[in-house]
C-alpha positions as CSV (number, residue, x, y, z in Angstrom):
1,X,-1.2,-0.2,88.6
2,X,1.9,0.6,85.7
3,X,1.3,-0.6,82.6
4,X,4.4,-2.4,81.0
5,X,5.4,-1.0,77.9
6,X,5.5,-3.6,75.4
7,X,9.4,-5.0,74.7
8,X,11.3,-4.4,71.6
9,X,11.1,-8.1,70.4
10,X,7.3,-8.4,71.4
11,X,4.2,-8.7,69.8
12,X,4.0,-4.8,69.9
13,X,6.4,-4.5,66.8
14,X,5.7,-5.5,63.3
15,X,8.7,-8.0,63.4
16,X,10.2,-9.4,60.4
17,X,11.3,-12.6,61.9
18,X,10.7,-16.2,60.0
19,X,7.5,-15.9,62.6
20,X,6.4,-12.8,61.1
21,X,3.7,-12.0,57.9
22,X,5.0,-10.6,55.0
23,X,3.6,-7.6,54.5
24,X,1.4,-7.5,51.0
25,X,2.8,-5.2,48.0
26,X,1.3,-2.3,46.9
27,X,-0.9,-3.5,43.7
28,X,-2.1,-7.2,42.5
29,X,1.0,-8.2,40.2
30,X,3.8,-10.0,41.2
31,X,6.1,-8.8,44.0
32,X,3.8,-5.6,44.7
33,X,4.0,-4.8,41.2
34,X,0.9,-3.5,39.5
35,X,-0.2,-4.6,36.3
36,X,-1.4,-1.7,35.4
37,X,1.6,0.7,34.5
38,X,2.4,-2.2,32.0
39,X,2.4,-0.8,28.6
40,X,0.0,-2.2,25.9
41,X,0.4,-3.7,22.2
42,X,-0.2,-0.3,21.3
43,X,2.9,1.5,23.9
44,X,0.1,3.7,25.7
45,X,-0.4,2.7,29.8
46,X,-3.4,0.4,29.9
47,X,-6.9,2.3,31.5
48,X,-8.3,1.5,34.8
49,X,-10.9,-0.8,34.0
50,X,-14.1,1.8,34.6
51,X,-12.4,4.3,32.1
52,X,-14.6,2.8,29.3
53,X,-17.2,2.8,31.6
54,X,-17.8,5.5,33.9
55,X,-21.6,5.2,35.5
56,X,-19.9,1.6,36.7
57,X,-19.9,1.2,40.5
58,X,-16.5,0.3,41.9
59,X,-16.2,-3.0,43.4
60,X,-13.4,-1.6,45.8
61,X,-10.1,-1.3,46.7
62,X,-8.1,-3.6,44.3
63,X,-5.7,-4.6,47.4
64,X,-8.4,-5.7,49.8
65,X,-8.7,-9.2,50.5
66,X,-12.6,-9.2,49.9
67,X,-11.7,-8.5,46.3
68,X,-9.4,-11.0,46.6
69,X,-12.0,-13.5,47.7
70,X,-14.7,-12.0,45.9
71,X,-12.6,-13.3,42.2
72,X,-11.8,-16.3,43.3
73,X,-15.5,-17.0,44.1
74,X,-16.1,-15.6,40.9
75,X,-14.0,-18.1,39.5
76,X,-15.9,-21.1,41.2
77,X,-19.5,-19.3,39.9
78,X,-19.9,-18.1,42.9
79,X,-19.3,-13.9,42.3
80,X,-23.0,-13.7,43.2
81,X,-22.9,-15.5,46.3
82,X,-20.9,-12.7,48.0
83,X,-21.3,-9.7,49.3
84,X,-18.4,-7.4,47.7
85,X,-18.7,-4.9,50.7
86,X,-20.3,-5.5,54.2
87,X,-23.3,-3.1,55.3
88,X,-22.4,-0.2,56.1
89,X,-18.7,-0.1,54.4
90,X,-19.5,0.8,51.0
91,X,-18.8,4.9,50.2
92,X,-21.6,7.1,49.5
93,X,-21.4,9.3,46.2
94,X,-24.2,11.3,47.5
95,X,-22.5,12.0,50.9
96,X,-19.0,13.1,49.1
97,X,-20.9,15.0,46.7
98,X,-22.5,17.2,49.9
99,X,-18.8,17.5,51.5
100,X,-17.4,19.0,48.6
101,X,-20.8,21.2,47.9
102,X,-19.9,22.6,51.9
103,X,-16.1,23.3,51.4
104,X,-15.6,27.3,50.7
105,X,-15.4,27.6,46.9
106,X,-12.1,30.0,45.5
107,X,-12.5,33.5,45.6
108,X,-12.4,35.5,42.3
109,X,-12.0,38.9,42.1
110,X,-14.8,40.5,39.9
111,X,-13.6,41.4,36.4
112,X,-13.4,45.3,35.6
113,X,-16.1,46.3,33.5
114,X,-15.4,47.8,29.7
115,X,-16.4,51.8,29.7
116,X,-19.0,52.2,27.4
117,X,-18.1,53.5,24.5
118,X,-19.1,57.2,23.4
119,X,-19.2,58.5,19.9
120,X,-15.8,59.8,19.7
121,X,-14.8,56.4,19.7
122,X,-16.7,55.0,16.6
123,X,-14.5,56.4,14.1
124,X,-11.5,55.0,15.7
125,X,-12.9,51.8,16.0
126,X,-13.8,52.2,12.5
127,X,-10.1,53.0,11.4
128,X,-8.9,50.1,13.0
129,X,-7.3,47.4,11.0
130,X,-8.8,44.2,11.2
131,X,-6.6,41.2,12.0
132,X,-6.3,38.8,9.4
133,X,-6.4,35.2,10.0
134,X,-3.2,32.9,9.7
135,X,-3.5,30.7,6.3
136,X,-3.4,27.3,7.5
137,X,0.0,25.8,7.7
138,X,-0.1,23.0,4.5
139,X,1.7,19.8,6.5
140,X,3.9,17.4,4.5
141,X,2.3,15.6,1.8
142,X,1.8,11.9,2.2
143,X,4.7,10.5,0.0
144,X,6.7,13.0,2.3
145,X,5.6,11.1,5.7
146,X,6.1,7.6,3.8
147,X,9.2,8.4,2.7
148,X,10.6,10.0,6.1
149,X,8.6,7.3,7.8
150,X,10.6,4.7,6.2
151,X,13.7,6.6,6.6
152,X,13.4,6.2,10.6
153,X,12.5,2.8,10.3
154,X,15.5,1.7,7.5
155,X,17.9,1.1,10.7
156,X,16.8,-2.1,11.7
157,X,14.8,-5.2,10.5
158,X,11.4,-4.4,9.7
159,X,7.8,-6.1,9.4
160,X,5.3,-4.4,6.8
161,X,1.9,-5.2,6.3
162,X,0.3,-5.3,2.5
163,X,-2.7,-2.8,2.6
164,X,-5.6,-3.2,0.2
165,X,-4.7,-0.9,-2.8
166,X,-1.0,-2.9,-2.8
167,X,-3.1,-5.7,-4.0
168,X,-1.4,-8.1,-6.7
169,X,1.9,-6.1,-6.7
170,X,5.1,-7.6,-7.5
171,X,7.3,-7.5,-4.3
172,X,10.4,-5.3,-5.8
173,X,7.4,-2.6,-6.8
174,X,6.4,-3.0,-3.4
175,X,9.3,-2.0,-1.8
176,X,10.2,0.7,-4.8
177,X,6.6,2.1,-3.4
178,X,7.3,1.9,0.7
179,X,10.7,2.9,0.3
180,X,11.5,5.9,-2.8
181,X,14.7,6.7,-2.0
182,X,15.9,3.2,-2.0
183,X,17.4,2.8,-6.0
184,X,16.4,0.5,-7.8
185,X,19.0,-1.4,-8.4
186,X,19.7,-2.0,-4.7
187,X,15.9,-3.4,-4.4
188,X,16.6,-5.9,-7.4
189,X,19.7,-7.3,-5.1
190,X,18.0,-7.2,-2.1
191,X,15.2,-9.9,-3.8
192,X,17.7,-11.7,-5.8
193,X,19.6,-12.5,-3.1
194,X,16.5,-13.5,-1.1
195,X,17.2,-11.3,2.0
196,X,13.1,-10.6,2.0
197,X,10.6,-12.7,3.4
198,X,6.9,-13.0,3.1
199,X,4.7,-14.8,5.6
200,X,7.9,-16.3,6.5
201,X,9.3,-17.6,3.8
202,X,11.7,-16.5,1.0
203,X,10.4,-14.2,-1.1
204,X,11.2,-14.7,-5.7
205,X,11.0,-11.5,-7.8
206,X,8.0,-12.7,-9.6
207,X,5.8,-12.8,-6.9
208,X,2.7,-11.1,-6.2
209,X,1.3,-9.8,-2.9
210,X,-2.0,-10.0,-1.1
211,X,-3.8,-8.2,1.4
212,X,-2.4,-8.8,5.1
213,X,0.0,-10.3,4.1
214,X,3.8,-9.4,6.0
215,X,6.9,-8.8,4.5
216,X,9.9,-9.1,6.6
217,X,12.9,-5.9,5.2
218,X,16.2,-6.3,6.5
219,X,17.8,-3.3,7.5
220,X,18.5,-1.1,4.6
221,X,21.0,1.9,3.5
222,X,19.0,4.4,2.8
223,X,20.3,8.3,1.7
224,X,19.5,10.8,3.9
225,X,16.1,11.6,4.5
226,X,14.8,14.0,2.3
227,X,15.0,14.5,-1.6
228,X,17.3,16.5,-4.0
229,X,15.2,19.6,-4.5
230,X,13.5,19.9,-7.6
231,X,13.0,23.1,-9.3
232,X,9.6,23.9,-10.4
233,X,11.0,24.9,-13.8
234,X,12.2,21.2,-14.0
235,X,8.9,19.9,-13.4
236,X,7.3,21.8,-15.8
237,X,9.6,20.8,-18.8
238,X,9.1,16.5,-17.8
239,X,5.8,17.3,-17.3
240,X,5.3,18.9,-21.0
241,X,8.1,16.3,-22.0
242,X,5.4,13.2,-20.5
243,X,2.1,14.8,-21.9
244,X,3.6,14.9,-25.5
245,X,4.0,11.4,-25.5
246,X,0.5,10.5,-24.9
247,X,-1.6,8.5,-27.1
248,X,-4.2,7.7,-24.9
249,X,-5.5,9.6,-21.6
250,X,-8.1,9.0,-19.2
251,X,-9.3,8.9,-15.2
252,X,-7.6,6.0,-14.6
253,X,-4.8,4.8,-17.0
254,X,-2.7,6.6,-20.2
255,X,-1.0,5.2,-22.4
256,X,2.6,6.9,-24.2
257,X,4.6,6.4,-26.8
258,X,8.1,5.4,-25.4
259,X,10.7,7.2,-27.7
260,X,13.9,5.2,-28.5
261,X,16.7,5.3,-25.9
262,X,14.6,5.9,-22.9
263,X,14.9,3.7,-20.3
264,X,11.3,2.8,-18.7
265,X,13.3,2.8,-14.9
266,X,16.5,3.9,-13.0
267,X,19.4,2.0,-13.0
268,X,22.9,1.9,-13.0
269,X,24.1,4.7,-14.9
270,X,20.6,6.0,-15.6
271,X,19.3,9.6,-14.5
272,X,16.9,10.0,-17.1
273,X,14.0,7.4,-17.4
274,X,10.1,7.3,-17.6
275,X,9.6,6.6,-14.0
276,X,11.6,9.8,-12.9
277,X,9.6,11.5,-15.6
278,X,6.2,10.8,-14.1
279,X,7.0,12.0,-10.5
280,X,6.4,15.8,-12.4
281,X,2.8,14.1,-12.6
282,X,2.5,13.6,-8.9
283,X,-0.4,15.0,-7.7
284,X,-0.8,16.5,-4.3
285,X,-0.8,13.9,-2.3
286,X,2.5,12.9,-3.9
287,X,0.9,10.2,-5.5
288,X,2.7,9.6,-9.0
289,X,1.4,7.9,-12.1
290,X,2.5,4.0,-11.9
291,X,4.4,1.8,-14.5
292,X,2.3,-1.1,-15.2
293,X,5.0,-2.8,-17.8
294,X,8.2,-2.1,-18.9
295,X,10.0,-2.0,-22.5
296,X,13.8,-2.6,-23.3
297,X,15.7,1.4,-23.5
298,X,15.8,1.0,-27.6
299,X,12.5,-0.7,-28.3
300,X,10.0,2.4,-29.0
301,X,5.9,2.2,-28.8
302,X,3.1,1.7,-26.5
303,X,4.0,2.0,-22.8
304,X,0.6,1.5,-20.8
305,X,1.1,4.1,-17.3
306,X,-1.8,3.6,-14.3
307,X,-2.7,6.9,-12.5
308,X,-4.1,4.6,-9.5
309,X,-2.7,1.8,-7.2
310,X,-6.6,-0.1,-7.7
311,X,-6.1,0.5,-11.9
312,X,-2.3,-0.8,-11.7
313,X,-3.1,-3.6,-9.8
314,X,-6.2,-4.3,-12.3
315,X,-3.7,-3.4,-15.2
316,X,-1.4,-6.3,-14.0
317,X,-3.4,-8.9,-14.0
318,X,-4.9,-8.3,-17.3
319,X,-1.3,-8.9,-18.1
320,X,-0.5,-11.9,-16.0
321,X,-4.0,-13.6,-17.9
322,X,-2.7,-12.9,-20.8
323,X,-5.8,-10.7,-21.9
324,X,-3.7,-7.9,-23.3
325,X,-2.7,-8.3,-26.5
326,X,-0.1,-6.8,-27.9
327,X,1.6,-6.6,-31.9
328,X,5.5,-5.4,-32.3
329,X,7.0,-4.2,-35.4
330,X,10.8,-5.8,-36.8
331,X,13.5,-4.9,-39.3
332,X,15.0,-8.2,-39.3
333,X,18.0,-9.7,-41.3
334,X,17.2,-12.1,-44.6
335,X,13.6,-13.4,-45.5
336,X,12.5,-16.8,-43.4
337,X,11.5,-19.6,-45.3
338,X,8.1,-20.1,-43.8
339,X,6.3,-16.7,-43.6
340,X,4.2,-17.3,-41.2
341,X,5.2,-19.3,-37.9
342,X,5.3,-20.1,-34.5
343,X,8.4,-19.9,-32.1
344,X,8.7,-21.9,-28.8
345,X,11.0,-22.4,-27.0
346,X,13.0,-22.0,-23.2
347,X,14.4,-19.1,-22.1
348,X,17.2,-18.2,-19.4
349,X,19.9,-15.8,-18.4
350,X,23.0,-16.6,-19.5
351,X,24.1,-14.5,-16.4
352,X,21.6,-14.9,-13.6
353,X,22.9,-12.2,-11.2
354,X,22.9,-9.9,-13.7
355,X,19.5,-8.2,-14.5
356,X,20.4,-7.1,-18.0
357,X,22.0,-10.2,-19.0
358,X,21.4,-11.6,-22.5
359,X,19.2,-14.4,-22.6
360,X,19.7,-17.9,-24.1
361,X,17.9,-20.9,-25.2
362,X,17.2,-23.0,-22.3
363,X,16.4,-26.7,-21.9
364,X,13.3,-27.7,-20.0
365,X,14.1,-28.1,-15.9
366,X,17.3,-25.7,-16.5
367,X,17.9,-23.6,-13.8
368,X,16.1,-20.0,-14.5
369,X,14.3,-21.4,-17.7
370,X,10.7,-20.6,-18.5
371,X,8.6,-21.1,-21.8
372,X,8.4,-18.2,-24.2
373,X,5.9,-18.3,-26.9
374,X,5.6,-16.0,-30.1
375,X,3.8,-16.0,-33.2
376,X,5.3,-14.3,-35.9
377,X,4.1,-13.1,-39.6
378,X,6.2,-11.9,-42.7
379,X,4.5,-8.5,-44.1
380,X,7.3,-7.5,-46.6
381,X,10.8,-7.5,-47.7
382,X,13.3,-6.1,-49.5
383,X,15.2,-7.5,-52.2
384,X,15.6,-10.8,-50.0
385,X,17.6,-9.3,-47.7
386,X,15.6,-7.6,-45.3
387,X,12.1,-8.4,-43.8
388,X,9.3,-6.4,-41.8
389,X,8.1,-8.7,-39.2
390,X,4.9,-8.7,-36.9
391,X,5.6,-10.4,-34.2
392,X,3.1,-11.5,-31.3
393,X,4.5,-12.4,-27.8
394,X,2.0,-14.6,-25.9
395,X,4.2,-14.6,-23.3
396,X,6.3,-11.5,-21.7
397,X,9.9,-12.8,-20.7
398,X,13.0,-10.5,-21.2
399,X,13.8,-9.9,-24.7
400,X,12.0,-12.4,-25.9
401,X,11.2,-11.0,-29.2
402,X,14.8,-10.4,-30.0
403,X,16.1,-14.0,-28.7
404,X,13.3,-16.1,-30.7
405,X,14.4,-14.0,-33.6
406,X,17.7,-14.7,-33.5
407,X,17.0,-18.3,-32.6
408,X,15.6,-18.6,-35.8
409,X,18.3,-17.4,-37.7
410,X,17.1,-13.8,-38.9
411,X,17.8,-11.5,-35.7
412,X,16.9,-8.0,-35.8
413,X,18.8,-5.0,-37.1
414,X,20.6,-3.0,-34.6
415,X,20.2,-5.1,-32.1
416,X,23.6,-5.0,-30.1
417,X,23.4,-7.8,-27.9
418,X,21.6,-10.7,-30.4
419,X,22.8,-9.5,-34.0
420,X,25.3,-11.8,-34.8
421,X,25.8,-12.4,-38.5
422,X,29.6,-12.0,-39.5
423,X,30.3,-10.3,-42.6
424,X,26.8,-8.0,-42.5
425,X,26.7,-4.5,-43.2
426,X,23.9,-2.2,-43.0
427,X,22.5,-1.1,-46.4
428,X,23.1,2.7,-46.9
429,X,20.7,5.2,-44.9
430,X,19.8,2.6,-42.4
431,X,20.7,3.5,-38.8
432,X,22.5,1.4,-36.3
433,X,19.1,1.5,-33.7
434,X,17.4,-1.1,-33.0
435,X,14.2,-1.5,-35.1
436,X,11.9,-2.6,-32.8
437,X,8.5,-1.1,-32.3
438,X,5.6,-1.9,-30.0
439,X,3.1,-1.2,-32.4
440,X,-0.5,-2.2,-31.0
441,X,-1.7,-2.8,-27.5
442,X,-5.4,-4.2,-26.7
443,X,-6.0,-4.3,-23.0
444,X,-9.4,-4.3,-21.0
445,X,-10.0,-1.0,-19.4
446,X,-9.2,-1.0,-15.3
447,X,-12.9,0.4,-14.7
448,X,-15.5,-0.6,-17.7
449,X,-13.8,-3.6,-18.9
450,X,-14.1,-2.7,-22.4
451,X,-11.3,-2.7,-24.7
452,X,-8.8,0.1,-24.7
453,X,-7.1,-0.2,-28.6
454,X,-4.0,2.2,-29.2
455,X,-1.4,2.0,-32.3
456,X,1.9,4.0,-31.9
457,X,3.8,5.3,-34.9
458,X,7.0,4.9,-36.2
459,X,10.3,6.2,-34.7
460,X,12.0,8.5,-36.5
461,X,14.7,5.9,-37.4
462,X,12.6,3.2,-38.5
463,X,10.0,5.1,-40.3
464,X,13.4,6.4,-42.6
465,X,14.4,2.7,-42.6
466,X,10.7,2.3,-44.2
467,X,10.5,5.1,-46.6
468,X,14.2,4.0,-48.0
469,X,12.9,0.7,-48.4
470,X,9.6,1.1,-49.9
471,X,7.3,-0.5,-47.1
472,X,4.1,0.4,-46.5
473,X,3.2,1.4,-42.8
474,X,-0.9,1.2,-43.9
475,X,-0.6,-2.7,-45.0
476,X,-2.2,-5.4,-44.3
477,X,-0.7,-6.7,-41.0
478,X,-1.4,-10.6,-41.0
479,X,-0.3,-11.2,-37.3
480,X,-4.1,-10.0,-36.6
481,X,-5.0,-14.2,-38.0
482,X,-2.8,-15.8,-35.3
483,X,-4.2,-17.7,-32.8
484,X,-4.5,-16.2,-28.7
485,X,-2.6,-18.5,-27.3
């Protein structure tokens, strides 16, 4: 009997008619896709799901259609109900482990024996020089990764998260911190113009941040990656420059004594200030000493520095409670009428896109304003036509000590931007500086809590202004009676 072959359009040939079945994909995703060469949150290929567990027995081939069936029972409750492979189908480790025991292992070729050494050879073993190990190759320091870390990531917009020792920084701080080679100046415009956004909403210059938070950077210009080298003879000058300031030095904070005409941070036009100083005090970790406050480029005196993010961060807040206290020294033009008195006002930029504007008195609900406070006592004066002020800010707006004291008639000498009393010359060997001093700072020490007390001295200017006019620098200072608050 001949057997018929089977025809072309039979049952014989996997047809891909409208009558035929589609023929499954090769994994369980979509369209024979498998989900598994997805990548994760994290960009790596996800695992197979025994990788974490190895010792657990495969359920079998993801493709079958008992697996299939055996989660969608599972789904109903009924995973149990179900046999995942019939009797006999399931592999046998054990059996697989015999087959691969029986196949012929690879054949090695013994290894030549060493000759065994004689006694001629001892002294030339002896003579020998010994290899020395390889120093260990020092990799880039951690300020260098951040900074060419943030270099790569400048291009486009960016999402950083606040870690725990960025606690209670201001965000223009933050984002001197993340991003060094970004100037200053270009980080005050980026937050003035409110390109920044925290938790997804617009961020303000004053405000502070908080662990987890995110802060949203737009895509930034940033120099090329890597900084202008610094000679080591550089370093060691700013670094004997720094320590010759200091009045106060421990573990975690110091405290200098700002000279007159230094300006506390870079700017516009500004190469040489006290935060480019203090990177000759990096450590090596390229962590730098940290500005905690700043002080006008011609007032002189106590400028608190934090060696630690967790003592800046403390530092800051001692400020924002108003628990430092602090006491600043005046030259001021003409003797007020009430010696000892209390100014309070409004104060706002008379040019608010400008940083260094000069300020005015505001009204309450003006745009910009906020309330300054300062107490103020009359030590001495001379002849009725000059007077040493103590002055006490409760308060810390921008140039507030030399706007109430021009507000109240009697502005202090030197003072380019708020000295405006026509017809007023300098008496002779008084310099055209302005006498202002940060005398005394009180703050509660970042680790003990106890109270850190430091005076700064005169500047040379004002302590000639002092001699010339008889004042004593050892006097009774009565700004100490005014209230806290």
């Amino acid at each position: 009997m001949t057997t018929r072959p089977p025809s072309r359009g039979g049952a014989g040939r996997k047809g891909s008619g409208a009558g035929a079945t589609k023929r499954p994909g090769r994994g369980p995703g979509p369209a024979g896709k498998s989900s598994f060469g997805t990548k994760s949150a994290f960009g790596g290929k996800r695992p197979f799901r025994n990788a974490k567990d190895p010792d657990r027995e495969r359920t079998g081939p993801r493709t079958s259609a008992l697996d299939a069936a055996q989660r969608a029972a599972s789904m109903r409750g009924e995973a149990d109900k179900r046999a995942p492979w019939r009797p006999g189908d399931a592999p046998d480790p054990q059996a697989e482990q015999r087959d691969q025991q029986e196949l012929p292992s690879r054949i090695r070729s013994p290894r030549p024996q060493k000759p065994e050494a004689t006694p001629e050879d001892a002294p030339r073993r002896a003579r020998a020089p010994r290899a020395e190990t390889a120093a260990p190759v020092e990799g880039p320091t951690r300020r260098e990764q951040r900074a060419a870390a943030s270099a790569t990531l400048a291009s486009g917009v960016q999402t950083l998260v606040v870690e725990e020792d960025e606690a209670e920084m201001r965000i223009d701080r933050f984002l001197t911190t993340r991003f060094p080679q970004l100037p200053f100046t270009r980080v005050q415009s980026i937050v003035r113009k409110g390109e920044l956004r925290v938790d997804g909403r617009r961020a303000k210059p004053n405000d502070r941040l908080l662990p987890g938070m995110s802060v949203r950077v737009p895509p930034l210009k940033l120099d090329a990656v890597g900084e202008r080298p610094r000679s080591p003879q550089r370093d060691a000058t700013d670094a004997d420059f720094i320590r010759s300031l200091i009045l106060y030095e421990d573990a975690e904070m110091m405290i200098l004594n700002k000279p007159f005409g230094l300006a506390v941070q870079g700017g516009s036009g500004t190469v040489r200030h006290v935060d480019g100083l203090l990177e000759s005090l990096a450590g090596t970790d390229g962590q730098k000493p940290r500005l905690v406050h700043r002080l006008d480029k011609d007032t002189a005196g106590c400028l608190i520095v934090a060696k630690t993010r967790l003592a800046a961060a403390t530092l800051a807040k001692s400020f924002r409670s108003r628990s430092a206290r602090k006491v600043y020294w005046a030259l001021t033009a003409g003797v007020p009428r009430v010696p000892q008195g209390r100014i309070s006002t409004y104060l706002a930029k008379e040019e608010p896109t400008d940083a260094d504007a000069r300020m005015r008195v505001a009204q309450h609900g003006d745009d910009g304003a906020a309330h300054a406070l300062t107490y103020y006592a009359m030590v001495d004066n001379a002849a009725q036509k000059l007077s040493w002020l103590s002055l006490k800010p409760v308060t810390g707006r921008t140039h507030q000590l030399r706007a109430h004291a021009a507000h109240i008639g009697h502005p202090i000498v030197g003072d380019p931007k708020y000295f405006s009393i026509e017809n007023w010359e300098l008496p002779g060997g008084i310099q055209n500086r302005l006498h202002l001093l940060a005398r005394r700072i009180v703050i509660p020490h970042p680790r003990t809590g106890k109270p850190v007390d430091v005076t700064a001295p005169l500047p040379p200017h004002m302590a000639q202004s002092w001699n010339l006019l008889g004042f004593d620098a050892s006097r009774y200072d009565p700004i100490v009676e005014a209230p806290e608050a």
